[in-house]
Each structure stands twice: as structure tokens, then as C-alpha cells.
C-alpha positions as CSV (number, residue, x, y, z in Angstrom):
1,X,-16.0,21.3,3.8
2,X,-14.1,24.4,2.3
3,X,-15.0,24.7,-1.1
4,X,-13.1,26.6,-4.5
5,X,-16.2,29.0,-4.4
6,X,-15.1,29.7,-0.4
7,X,-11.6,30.4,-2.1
8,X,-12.7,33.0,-4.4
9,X,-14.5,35.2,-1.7
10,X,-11.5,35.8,0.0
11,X,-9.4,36.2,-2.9
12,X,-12.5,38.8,-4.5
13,X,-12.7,40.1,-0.9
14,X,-16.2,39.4,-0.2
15,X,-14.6,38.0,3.0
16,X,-13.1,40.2,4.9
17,X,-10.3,38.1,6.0
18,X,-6.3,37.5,4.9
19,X,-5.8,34.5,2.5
20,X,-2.9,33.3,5.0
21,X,-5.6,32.9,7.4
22,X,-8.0,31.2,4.8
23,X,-5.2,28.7,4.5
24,X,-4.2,27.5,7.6
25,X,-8.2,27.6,9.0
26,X,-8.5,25.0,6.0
27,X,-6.0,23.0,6.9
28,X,-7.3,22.9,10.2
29,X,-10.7,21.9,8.8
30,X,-9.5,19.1,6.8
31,X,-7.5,17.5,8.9
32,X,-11.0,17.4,11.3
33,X,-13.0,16.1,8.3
34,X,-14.2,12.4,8.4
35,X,-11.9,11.7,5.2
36,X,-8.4,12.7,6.9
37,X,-9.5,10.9,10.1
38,X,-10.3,7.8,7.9
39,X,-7.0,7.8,5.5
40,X,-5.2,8.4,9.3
41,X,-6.2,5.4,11.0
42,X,-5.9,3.4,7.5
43,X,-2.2,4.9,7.2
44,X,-1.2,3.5,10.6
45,X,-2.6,-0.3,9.6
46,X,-0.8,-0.4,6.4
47,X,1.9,0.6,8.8
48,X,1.3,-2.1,10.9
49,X,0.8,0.4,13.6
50,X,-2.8,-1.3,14.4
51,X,-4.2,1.3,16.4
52,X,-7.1,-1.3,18.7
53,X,-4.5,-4.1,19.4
54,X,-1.6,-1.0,20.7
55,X,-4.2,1.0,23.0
56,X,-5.4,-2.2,24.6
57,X,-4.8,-2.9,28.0
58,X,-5.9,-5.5,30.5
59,X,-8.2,-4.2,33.5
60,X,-8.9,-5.5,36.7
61,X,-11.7,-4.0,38.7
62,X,-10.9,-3.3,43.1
63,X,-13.9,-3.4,45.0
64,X,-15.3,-0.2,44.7
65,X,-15.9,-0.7,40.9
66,X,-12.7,0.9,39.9
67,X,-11.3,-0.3,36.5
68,X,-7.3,-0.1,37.0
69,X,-4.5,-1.8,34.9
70,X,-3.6,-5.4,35.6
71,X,-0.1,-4.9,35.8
72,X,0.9,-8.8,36.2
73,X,-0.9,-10.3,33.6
74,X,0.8,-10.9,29.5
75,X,-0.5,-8.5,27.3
76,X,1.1,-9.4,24.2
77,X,0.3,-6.9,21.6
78,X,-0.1,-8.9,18.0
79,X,-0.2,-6.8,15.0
80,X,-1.8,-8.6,11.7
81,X,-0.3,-7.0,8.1
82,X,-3.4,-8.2,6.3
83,X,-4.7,-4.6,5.5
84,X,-1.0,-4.4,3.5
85,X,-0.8,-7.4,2.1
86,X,-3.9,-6.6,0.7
87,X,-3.4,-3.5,-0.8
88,X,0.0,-4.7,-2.1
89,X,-1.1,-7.1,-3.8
90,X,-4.1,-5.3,-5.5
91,X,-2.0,-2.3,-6.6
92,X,1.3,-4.4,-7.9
93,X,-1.3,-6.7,-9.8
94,X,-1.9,-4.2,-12.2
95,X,1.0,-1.9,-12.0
96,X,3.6,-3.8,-11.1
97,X,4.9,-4.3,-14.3
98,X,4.7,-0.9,-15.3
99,X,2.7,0.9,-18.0
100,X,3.2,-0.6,-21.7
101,X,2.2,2.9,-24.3
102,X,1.6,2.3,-28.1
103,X,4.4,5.2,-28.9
104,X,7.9,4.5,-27.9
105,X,9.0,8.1,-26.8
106,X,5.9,8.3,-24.2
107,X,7.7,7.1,-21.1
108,X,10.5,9.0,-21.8
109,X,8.2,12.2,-22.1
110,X,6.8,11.3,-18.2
111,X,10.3,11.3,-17.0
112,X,12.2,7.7,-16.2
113,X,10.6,7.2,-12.5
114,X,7.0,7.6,-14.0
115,X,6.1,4.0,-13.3
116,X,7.5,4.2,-9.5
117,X,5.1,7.5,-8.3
118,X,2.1,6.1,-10.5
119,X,2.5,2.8,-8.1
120,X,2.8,5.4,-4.8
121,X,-0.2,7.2,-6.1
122,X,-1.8,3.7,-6.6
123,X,-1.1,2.9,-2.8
124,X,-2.1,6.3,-1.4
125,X,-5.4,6.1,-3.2
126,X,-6.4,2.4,-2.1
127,X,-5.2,3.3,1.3
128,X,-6.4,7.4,2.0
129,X,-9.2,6.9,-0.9
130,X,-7.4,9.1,-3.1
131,X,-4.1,10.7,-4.0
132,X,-3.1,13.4,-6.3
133,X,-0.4,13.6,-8.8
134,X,1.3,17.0,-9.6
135,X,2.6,17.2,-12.9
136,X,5.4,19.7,-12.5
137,X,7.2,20.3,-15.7
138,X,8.6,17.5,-17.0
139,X,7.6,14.6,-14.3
140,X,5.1,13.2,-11.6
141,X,5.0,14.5,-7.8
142,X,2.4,12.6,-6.0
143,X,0.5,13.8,-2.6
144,X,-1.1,12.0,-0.4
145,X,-4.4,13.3,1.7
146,X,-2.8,13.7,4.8
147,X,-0.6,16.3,3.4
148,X,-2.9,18.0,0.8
149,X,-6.1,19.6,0.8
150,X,-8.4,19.8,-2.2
151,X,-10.7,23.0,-3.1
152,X,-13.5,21.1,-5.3
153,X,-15.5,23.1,-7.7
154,X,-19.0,23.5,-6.2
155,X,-20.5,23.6,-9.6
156,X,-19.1,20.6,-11.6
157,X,-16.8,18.8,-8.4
158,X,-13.5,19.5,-10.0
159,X,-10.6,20.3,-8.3
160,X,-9.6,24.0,-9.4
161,X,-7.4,24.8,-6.5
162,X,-5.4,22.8,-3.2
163,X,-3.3,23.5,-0.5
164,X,-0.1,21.1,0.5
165,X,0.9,21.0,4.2
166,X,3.7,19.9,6.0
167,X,5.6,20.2,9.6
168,X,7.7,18.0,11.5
169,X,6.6,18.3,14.8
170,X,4.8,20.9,16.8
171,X,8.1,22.8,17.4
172,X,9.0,22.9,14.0
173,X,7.4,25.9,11.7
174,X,4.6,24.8,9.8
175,X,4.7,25.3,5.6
176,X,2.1,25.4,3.3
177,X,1.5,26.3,-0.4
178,X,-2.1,27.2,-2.4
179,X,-1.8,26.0,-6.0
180,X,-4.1,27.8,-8.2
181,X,-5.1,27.9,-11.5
182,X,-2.3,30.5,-12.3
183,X,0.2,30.0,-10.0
184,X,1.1,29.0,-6.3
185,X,2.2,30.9,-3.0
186,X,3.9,29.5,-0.7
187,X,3.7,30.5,3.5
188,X,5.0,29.3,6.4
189,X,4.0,30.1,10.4
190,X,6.9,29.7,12.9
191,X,6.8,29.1,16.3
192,X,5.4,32.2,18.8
193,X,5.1,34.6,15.1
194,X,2.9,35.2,13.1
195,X,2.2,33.3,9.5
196,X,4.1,35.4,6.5
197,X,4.5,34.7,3.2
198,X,7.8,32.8,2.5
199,X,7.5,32.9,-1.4
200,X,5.1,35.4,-3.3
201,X,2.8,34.1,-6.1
202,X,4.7,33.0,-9.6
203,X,3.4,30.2,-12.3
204,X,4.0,27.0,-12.4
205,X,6.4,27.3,-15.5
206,X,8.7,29.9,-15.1
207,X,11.8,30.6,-17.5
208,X,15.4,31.9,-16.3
209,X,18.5,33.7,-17.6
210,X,21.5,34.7,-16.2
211,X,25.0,32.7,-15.1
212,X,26.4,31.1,-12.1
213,X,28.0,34.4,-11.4
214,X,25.5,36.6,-11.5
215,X,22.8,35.0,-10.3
216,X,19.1,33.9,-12.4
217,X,16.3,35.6,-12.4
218,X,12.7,34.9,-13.5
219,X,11.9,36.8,-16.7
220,X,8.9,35.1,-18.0
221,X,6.4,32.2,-17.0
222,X,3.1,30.7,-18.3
223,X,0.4,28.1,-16.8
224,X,-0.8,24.7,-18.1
225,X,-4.2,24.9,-19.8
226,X,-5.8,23.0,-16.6
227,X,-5.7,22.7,-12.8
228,X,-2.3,21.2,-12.8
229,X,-3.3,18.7,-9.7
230,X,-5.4,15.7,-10.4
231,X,-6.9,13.7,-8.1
232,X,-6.5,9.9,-8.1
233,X,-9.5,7.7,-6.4
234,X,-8.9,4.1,-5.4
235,X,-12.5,3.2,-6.5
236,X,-16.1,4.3,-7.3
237,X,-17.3,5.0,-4.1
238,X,-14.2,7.4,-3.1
239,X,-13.8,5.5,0.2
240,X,-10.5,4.1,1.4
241,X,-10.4,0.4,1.0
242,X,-10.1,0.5,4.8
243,X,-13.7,1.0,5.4
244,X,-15.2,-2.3,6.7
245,X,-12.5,-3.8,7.1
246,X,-10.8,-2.6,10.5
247,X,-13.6,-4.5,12.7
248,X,-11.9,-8.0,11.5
249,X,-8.6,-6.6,11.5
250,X,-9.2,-6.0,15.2
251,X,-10.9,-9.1,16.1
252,X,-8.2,-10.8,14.5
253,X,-5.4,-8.9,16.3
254,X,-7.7,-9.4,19.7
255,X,-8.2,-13.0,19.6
256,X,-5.0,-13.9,18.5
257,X,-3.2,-11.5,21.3
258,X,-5.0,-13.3,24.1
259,X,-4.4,-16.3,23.0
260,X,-0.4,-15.6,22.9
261,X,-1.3,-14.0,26.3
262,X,-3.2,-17.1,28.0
263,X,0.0,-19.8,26.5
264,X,2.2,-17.8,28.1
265,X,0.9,-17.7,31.4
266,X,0.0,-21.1,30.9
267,X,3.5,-22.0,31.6
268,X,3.5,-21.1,35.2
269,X,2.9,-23.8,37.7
270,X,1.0,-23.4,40.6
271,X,1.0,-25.2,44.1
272,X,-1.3,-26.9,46.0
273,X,0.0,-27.7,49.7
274,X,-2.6,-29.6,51.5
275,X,-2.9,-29.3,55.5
276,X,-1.3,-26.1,55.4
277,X,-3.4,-23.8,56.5
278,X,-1.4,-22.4,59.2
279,X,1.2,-21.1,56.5
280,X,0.8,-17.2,56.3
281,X,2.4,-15.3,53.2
282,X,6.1,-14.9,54.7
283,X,5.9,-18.4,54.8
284,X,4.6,-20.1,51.3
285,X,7.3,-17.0,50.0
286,X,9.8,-18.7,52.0
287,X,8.6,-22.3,50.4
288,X,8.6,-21.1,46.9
289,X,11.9,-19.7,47.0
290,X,13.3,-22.8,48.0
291,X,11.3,-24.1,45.5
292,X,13.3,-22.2,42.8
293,X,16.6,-22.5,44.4
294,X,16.6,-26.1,45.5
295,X,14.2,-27.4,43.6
296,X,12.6,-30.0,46.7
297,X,10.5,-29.1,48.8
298,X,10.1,-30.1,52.4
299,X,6.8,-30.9,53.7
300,X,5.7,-31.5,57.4
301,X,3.7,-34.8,58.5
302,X,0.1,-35.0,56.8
303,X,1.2,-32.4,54.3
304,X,1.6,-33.0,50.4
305,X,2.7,-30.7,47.7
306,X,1.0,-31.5,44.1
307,X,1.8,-28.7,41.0
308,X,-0.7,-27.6,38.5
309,X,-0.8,-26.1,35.4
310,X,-3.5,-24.8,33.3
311,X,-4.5,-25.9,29.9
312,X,-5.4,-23.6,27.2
313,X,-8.9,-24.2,25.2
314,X,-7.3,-23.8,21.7
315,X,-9.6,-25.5,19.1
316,X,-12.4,-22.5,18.9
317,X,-9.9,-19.9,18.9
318,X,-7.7,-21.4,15.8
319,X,-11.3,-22.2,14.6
320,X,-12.1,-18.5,14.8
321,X,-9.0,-16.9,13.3
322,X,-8.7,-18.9,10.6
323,X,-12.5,-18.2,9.7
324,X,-11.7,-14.5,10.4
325,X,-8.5,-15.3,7.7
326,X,-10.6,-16.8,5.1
327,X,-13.4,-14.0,5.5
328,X,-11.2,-10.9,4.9
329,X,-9.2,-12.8,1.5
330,X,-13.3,-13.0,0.4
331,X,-14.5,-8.9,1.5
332,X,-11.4,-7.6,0.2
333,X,-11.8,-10.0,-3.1
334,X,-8.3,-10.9,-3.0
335,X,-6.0,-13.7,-4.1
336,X,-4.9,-16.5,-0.9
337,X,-1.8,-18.2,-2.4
338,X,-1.8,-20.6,0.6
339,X,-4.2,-22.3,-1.0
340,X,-2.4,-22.2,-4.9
341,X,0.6,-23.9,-2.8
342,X,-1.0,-26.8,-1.3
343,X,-0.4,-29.0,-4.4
344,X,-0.5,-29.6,-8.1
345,X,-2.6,-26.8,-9.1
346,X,-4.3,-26.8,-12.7
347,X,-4.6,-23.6,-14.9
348,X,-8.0,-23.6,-14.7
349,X,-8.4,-23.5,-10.7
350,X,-5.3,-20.9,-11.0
351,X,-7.4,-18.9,-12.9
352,X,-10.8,-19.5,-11.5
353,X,-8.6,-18.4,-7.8
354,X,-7.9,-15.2,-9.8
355,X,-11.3,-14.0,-10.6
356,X,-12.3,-12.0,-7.3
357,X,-9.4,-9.9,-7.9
358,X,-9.4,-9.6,-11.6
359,X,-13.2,-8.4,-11.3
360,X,-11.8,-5.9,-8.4
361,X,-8.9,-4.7,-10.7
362,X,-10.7,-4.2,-13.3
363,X,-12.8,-1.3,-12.0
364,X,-10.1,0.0,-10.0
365,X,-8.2,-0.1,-14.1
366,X,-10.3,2.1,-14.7
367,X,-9.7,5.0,-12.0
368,X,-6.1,4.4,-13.2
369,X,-6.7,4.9,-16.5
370,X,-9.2,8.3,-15.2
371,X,-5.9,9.4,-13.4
372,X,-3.6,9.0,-16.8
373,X,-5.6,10.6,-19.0
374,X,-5.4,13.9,-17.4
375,X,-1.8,13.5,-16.8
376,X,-1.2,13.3,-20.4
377,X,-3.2,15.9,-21.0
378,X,-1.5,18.5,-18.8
379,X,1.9,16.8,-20.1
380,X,1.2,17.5,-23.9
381,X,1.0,13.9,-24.6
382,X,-1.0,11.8,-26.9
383,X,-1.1,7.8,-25.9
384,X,-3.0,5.2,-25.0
385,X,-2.2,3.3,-21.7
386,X,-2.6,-0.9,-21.3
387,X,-1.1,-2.9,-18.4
388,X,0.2,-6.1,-18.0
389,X,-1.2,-8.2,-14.8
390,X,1.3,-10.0,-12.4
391,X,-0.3,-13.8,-11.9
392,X,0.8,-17.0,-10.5
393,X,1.0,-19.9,-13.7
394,X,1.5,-23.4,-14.3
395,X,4.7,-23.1,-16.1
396,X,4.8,-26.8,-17.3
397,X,1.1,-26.9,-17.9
398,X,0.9,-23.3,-20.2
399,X,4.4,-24.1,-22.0
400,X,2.4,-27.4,-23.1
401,X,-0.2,-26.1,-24.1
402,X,1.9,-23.1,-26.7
403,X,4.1,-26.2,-27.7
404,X,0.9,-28.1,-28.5
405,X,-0.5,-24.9,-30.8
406,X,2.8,-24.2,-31.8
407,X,2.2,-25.1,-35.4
408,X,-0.3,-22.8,-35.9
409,X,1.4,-19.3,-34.1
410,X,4.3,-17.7,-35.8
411,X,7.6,-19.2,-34.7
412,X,8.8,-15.7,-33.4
413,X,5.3,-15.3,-30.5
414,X,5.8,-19.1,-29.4
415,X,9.9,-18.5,-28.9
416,X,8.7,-15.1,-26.8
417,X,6.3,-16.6,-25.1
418,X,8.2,-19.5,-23.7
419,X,11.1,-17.7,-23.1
420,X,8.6,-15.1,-21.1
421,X,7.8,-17.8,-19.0
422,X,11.0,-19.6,-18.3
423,X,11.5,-15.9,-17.1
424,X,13.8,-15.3,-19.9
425,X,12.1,-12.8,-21.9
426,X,14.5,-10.4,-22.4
427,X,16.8,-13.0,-23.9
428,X,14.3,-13.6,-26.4
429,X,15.4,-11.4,-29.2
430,X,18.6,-13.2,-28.9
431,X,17.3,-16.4,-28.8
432,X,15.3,-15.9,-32.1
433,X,18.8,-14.6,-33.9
434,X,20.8,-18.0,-32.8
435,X,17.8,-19.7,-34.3
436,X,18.0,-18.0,-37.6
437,X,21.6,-18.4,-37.7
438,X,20.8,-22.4,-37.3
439,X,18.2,-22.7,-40.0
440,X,20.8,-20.6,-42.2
441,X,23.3,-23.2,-41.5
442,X,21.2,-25.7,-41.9
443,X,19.8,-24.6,-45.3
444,X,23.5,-24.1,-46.8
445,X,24.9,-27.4,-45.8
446,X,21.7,-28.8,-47.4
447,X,22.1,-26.7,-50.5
448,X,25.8,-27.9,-50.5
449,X,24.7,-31.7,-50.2
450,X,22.2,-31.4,-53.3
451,X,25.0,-29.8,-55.9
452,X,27.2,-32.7,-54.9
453,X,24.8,-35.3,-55.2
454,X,23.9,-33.3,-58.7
455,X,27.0,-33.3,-60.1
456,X,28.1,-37.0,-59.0
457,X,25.2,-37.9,-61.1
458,X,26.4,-35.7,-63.8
């Protein structure tokens, strides 16, 4: 691993070497490192680009011991999106909804697609087991490890400076910048030249002058107070959630694949001609062309035709994936809605079916709330962050229960909270004012009734 302290030595020149070269022998390092190779193979299953189930191929063996491809036999290619799904659904659980801050301008401080790169840093980091989010300016830019390399701090395991890669293919020219502490550079190596500097060194907030006319030029910059970069880990152990989990993903994919495979050739019919054994091949291809053609076959004296087909053992196999099913909604502590659809479904079991992935959450909450603190920081902002989790209800059952406490709730939470889950809430506030206007109606024409009856007795 290529550390800040590796950074410096070039930079002090303790190592005798050009920084351009520094930079793109890191990049070469890191993308070996066990990390990158990790967060690559994860990226390609949330993809649904499952890497086992696409490279596999049927074999047959010749005599000699040769294993060659069986060219003839199905070799359907079945690619499960559980990985996704489960990562989906852990990262919109929390965020999906957004961040809720205690001060109003907050959100407008982060810039108005805040909420959208903190769920792509979310994803990046549960996938590649972490992200980072660049706070440039006056919003988020998020990178994801397979196109950004962190320098950590051998001292205290901060991140004090990183380099962001890109290329489109090996004919294209490769670019690269190193952030640092006070500033970035930004290179670039083209195809058959050598690497050059495409933009020398400048801070990361500059100030311009000038007009459309005549051009703008730089005449003064400053830094943040911090390491503008942060990294964002998807848990504790700062391991994609894709460790342990590709063995079953496979198996799944595998079984599930040859299953397909063995239905479909299934189907075929074979034949069986008895007292035949004088047929050679020209012959039984001559038969089974008639066969498909005319659909009768002709038979000689003493000979009889009988088809066959081949049934498919299924039982152990649907046995097996849906145990393989059940077992990776259990490892990956997540939430199986197939079984909150089979029927009349109580709070209680809705929440009890939650808990796996509230305990999950919860800790990954935390990394999250890691992640924002030094955003706010570098932004200039004081606030605290809270989310609000995306869960499955009993509508019928919790509107019940609000109606049945109503009298003791203010009338302004219970109208909120049933309209919140009629999935009206933002008519609320409207709702509350037709209310008021009733009960003022109401009051008047009472008010009105009691002076007439007062002055009839009069």
C-alpha cells in the first residue's frame, strides 16, 4: 500500500523520482490491491454482470483426457440480482427519504441534489466498502474506489491526500489528478507520449475577475481548513458487503442455470428402433428426417419405433434454491417481502420481520452520520442530521390504533399522521386549515342560535 508518508518523500525529494511517475505507479498499485479487486467483482454483481455464472462453460472430455467445450449441449447463463436488491434496499431504508436537519437553510447550504450523491455515496460504500465525497465549493461530488485512490496517514490513518483516475479504454489517454492538502494537479499520459502535466497546481477555492471579453483570470485562492476528501465506509469492518456472499450468489446462479439447461433439453425426444441394427448413420439420418417432414415413420417387418423422453429430477433442486434464497435474506440481515405478502399481516410480525435490518442499519447510521459530520465541517455548517426509515405498514391496523389514542394527541399530530399514511402528507397543512375553517363555522352558527334563543326568551 502507498501511503501519505510515501507522498511526502517524493514531493521533499528524498525519492529521487518525478511525482507524475509517483502517480501513475500508484494507480497501478491500487488497482492490484486486494480492495480494488474486491469492489471490481462486487461492481459487476450489482450489475448483474455475475462474473462465475458468464465464464462457465460445459466440458466434455475426448479420450485422451482432453477437457474441450461441449458445443451441443444448453448452457443457459442465469444471472440472480440478489446482491442489488440487497444493497438497494439497505441503502434506500435509511436514506431514501432524504436527510431531515434541525435548521431550515441546511439543505439549501449543501446544494439541492445533496440527498441524491449522499444515496450514490451510500451505494458505492456498501458495494466497494467505501466511497468518498468531495466537497467542492458549494456541493457534493462523490468517488467511488475504482476511480480514486486514497493516501492514508501512517500516523493517525487519515486520509491527507488521493488521486482520481479515469480513461475510457486503452486507446484513449489516461487523466489523473492528486488532491492535496493545498491544492490539486492534474496530468494526463496519451497514447505512445509521455505523461505531462495538463493543469499545474492551484487551490481548491480560487477567485476570478475579468469579463466575457477579455477573458478571467485567477487572482487569489485559499484551502479548506481540512483534507477536503472524506472517506465514506459501508460498515465497521471496511469490507464490501460482497465478502461472503458471492459463494451463494454462485451456487444459486449454478444450480438454477442447469436446471434451465437440463428442461430444455428435456424436450427433445429420442428414438428407439428395435431390430435395426443393420441401419448405419446415413440411414437413421434419412429416418429422422422423414420423421420431421412427414411426421410417420415406416418400419420394416419385426421392427418397432417407440419415443422417449427424459424427465427432470426437480424436487431437490427447487429444494436447494429456495434454501439458498432464504439463507442469503438471513447473512445479509435483510427484509423478504414475499413473506409480508402472503396474507393478513399484523404490526407486530411486520415489525418483528424488520428487526434484522433495523439492527443492520443502525450501525451502518452511524458510518453515515461519520460521513456527514465532516462534510459539514468542511462546508461551514452547523446541524444535526436524523433520517426517516422507509417500512412496509398496516395502514388499517396503525390508523386504528392513532384513532383509538386520538383523544389524548393534539388534533394537529393525529390529522398529520393519518394523512402521512393515506400517503397524503403533504396535503396535511391544508387539511388542518379546512378543519379550522369548520369548527369556525360551526362555533358562529352556534353562537348565532344562543342570542336567538336569548332574546326570544327576552
Amino acid at each position: 500500500m502507498v501511503t501519505y508518508q510515501d507522498l511526502q518523500k517524493v514531493l521533499d525529494g528524498e525519492d529521487k523520482i518525478p511525482v507524475i511517475d509517483f502517480v501513475k505507479s500508484t494507480i497501478a498499485k491500487h488497482k492490484d490491491s486486494v480492495i480494488y479487486q474486491t469492489a471490481l467483482v462486487a461492481d459487476e454483481y450489482n450489475r448483474k454482470l455475475n462474473r462465475t455464472i458468464v465464464q462457465y462453460q460445459k466440458l466434455l472430455y475426448t479420450a485422451a483426457g482432453q477437457a474441450v467445450p461441449d458445443m451441443y449441449a444448453s448452457n443457459y447463463k442465469l444471472r440472480s440480482n440478489f446482491f442489488n436488491r440487497f444493497v438497494t434496499q439497505q441503502n434506500q431504508f435509511l436514506l431514501g427519504n432524504g436527510v431531515k436537519w434541525e435548521k431550515e437553510d441546511t439543505a439549501d447550504k449543501l446544494g439541492g441534489d445533496f440527498d441524491s450523491k449522499l444515496q450514490d455515496a451510500g451505494e458505492k460504500a456498501l458495494v466497494h466498502a467505501v466511497s468518498f465525497g468531495f466537497w467542492n465549493m458549494d456541493h457534493l461530488q462523490v468517488f467511488s474506489l475504482l476511480e480514486f485512490c486514497p493516501l492514508w496517514d501512517e500516523e493517525d490513518g487519515s486520509m491527507k491526500a488521493g488521486i482520481r483516475f479515469w480513461q475510457i479504454d486503452d486507446q484513449h489517454p489516461l487523466r489523473a489528478t492528486l488532491y492535496e492538502m493545498d491544492g490539486y494537479t492534474e496530468y494526463i499520459w496519451r497514447k505512445g507520449k509521455a505523461g505531462e502535466v495538463y493543469q499545474e497546481k492551484r487551490p481548491y477555492i480560487v477567485k476570478e475577475r475579468g469579463t466575457n471579453a477579455d477573458g478571467m483570470e485567477i487572482y487569489d485562492g485559499e484551502n479548506y481548513p481540512g483534507f477536503p476528501i472524506v472517506p465514506l465506509w459501508g460498515n465497521k469492518y471496511h469490507e464490501s458487503e460482497f465478502v461472503g456472499m458471492r459463494e451463494n450468489i454462485d451456487c444459486y446462479d449454478l444450480i438454477k442455470s442447469g436446471f434451465a439447461s437440463d428442461i430444455d433439453e428435456a424436450q427433445e425426444i429420442y428414438w428407439i428402433i428395435q431390430n435395426a441394427g443393420g441401419m448405419d448413420d446415413i440411414d437413421l439420418a434419412e429416418f429422422m428426417e422423414r420423421l420431421r417432414t412427414r411426421k410417420i415413420a415406416n418400419v420394416d417387418d419385426g421392427q418397432s419405433v417407440e419415443g422417449k423422453t427424459v424427465e427432470v429430477p426437480s424436487a431437490a433442486r427447487e429444494a436447494m434454491l429456495d434454501r439458498l434464497r432464504s439463507d442469503m435474506y438471513e447473512d445479509f440481515m435483510a427484509l423478504d417481502t414475499k413473506n409480508l405478502a402472503s396474507g393478513a399481516v399484523t404490526a407486530t410480525q411486520i415489525e418483528a420481520a424488520y428487526e434484522p435490518l433495523n439492527e443492520k442499519v443502525d450501525k451502518y447510521e452511524y458510518c453515515i452520520l461519520d460521513f456527514l459530520a465532516d462534510i459539514l465541517q468542511l462546508a461551514g455548517v452547523e446541524d444535526n442530521a436524523t433520517f426517516t426509515r422507509s417500512m412496509v405498514v398496516n395502514t388499517t391496523e396503525t390508523i386504528n390504533n392513532v384513532l383509538a389514542s386520538a383523544q389524548y394527541l393534539p388534533q394537529d399530530y393525529v390529522t398529520k399522521k393519518i394523512m402521512t399514511l393515506l400517503g397524503d402528507g403533504d396535503q396535511a397543512e391544508q387539511a388542518l386549515k379546512d378543519i379550522d375553517g369548520e369548527d369556525i363555522d360551526r362555533f358562529g352558527a352556534e353562537e348565532v342560535t344562543e342570542n336567538e334563543d336569548a332574546g326570544q326568551s327576552a
